[in-house]
C-alpha positions in Angstrom: -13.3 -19.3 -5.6 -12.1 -17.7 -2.2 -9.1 -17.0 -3.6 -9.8 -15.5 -7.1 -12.6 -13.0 -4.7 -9.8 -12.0 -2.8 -7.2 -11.1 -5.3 -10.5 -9.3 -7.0 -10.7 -7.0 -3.9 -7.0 -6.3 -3.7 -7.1 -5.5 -7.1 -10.3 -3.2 -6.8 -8.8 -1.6 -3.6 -5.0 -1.4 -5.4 -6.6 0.6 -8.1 -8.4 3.2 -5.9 -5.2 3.7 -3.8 -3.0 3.7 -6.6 -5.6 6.3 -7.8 -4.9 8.1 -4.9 -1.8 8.4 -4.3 -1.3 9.6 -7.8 -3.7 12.4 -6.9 -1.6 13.4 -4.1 1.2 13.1 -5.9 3.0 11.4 -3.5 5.4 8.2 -4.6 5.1 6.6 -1.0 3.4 3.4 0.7 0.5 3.7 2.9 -0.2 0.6 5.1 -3.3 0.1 7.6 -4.4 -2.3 9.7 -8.2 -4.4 8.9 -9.7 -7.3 10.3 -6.2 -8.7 11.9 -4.5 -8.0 8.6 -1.9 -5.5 7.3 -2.7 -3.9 4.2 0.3 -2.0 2.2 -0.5 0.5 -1.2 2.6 1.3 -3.0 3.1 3.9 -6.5 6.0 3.4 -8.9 9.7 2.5 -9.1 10.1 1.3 -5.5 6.7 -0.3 -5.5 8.1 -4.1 -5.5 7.6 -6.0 -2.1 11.0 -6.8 -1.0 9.9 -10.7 -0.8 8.1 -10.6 -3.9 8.3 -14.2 -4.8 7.7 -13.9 -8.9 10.3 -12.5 -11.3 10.3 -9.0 -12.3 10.4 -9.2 -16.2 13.7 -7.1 -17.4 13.1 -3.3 -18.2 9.3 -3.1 -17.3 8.0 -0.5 -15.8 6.8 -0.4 -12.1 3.4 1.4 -11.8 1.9 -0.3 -7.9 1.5 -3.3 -5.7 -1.2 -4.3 -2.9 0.1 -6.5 -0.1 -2.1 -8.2 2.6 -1.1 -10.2 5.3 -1.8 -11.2 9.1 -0.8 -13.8 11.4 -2.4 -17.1 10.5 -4.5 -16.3 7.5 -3.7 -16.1 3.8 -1.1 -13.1 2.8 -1.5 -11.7 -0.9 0.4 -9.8 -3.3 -0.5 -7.5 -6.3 2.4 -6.1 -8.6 1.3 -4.3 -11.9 3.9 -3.3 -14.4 4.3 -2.4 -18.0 6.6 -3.3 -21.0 7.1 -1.8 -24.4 7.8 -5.6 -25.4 5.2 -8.1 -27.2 3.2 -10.0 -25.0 4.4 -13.3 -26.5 7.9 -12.9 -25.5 6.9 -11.4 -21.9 4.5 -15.1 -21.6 7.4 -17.1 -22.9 9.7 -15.4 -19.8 7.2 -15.9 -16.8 6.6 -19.7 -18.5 10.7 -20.3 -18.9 11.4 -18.4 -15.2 8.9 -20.0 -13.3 9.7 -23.7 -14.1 13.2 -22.4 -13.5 12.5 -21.7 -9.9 10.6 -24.9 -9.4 7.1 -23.2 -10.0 4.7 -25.8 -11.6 2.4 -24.3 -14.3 -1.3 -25.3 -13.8 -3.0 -23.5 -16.7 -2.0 -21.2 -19.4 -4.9 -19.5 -21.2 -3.7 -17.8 -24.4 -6.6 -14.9 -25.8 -6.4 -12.6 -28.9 -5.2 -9.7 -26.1 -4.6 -11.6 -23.3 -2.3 -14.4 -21.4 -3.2 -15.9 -18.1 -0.5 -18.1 -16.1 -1.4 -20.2 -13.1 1.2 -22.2 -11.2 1.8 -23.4 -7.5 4.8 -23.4 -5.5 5.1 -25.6 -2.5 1.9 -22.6 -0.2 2.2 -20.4 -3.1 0.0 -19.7 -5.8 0.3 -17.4 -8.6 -0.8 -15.9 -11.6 0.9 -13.6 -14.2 -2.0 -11.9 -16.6 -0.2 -10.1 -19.5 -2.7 -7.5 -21.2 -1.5 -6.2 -24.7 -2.7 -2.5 -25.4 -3.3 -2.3 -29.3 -3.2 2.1 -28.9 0.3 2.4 -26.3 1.5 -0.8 -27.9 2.2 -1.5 -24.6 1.8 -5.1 -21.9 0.1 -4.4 -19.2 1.6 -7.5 -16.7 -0.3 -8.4 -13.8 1.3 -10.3 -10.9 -0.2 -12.3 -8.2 1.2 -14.7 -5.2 -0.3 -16.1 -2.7 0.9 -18.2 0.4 -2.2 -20.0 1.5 -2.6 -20.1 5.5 -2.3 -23.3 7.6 -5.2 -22.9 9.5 -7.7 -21.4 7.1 -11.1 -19.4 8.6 -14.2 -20.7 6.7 -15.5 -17.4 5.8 -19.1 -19.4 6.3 -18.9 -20.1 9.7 -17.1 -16.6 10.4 -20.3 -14.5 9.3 -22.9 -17.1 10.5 -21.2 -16.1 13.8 -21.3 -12.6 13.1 -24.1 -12.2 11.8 -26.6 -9.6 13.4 -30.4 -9.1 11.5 -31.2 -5.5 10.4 -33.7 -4.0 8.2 -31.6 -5.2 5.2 -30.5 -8.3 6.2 -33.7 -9.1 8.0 -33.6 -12.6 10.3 -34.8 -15.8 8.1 -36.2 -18.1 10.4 
């Protein structure tokens, strides 16, 4: 659940940067530091992490990625791309390539619009989500790996720690 709420935000704060930088029109990376943890925003072509675990799926389109990682706590990556091929065929890559590589596939969920791809790789886990767009004809494919850290924070005990009463939060005892 952790997990999935993470990927969320780096998805959420991808979009907005990618957002951005289009704006700016600027094709670069922009990195900052949060909480002990690297953050990296990228826009196009040259947007693939250079240790992106996943395949790339042959001719797509690169349109951004969202990295996150520190020292001893879970690193994340985010790569979106786009093909002018069928969504079938794209699903039927990722499934072939990952057992290929040794990936073992948890869960595929197949939708009207929509394939979801789950699989684990000795820290790693991952999820390819191919969209298909009925008015560009388009797949959207979503790609997600995470190494899992080996000394996890509970998030629980983290903000019981931090925790300081205001006039939202106000104290419960």
């Amino acid at each position: 659940m952790v997990n999935r709420y993470r990927t969320a935000c780096l998805v959420i704060l991808g979009a907005i940067s990618a957002a951005s930088l289009t704006s700016c029109g600027n094709p670069k990376e922009v990195s900052f530091k949060s909480g002990g943890m690297t953050q990296t925003f990228a826009e196009g072509k040259d947007a693939i992490p250079k240790d992106f675990a996943l395949p790339i799926y042959p001719g797509a389109t690169t349109s951004g990625s969202v990295s996150a990682g520190g020292e001893d706590q879970e690193q994340s990556q985010f790569l979106m791309l786009s093909s002018n091929d069928p969504m079938d065929k794209i699903s039927q890559f990722y499934q072939d390539q990952l057992k290929d590589k040794g990936w073992e596939i948890d869960k595929v969920d197949t939708g009207p619009k929509l394939v979801s791809i789950d699989a684990h790789k000795d820290k790693l886990q991952a999820n390819a989500e191919l969209a298909e767009d009925s008015d560009s004809d388009k797949t959207t494919v979503s790609l997600q790996v995470s190494r899992i850290s080996d000394n996890p924070k509970d998030d629980s005990e983290t903000a019981a720690e931090n925790f300081k009463p205001d006039k939202v939060t106000p104290p419960t005892d």
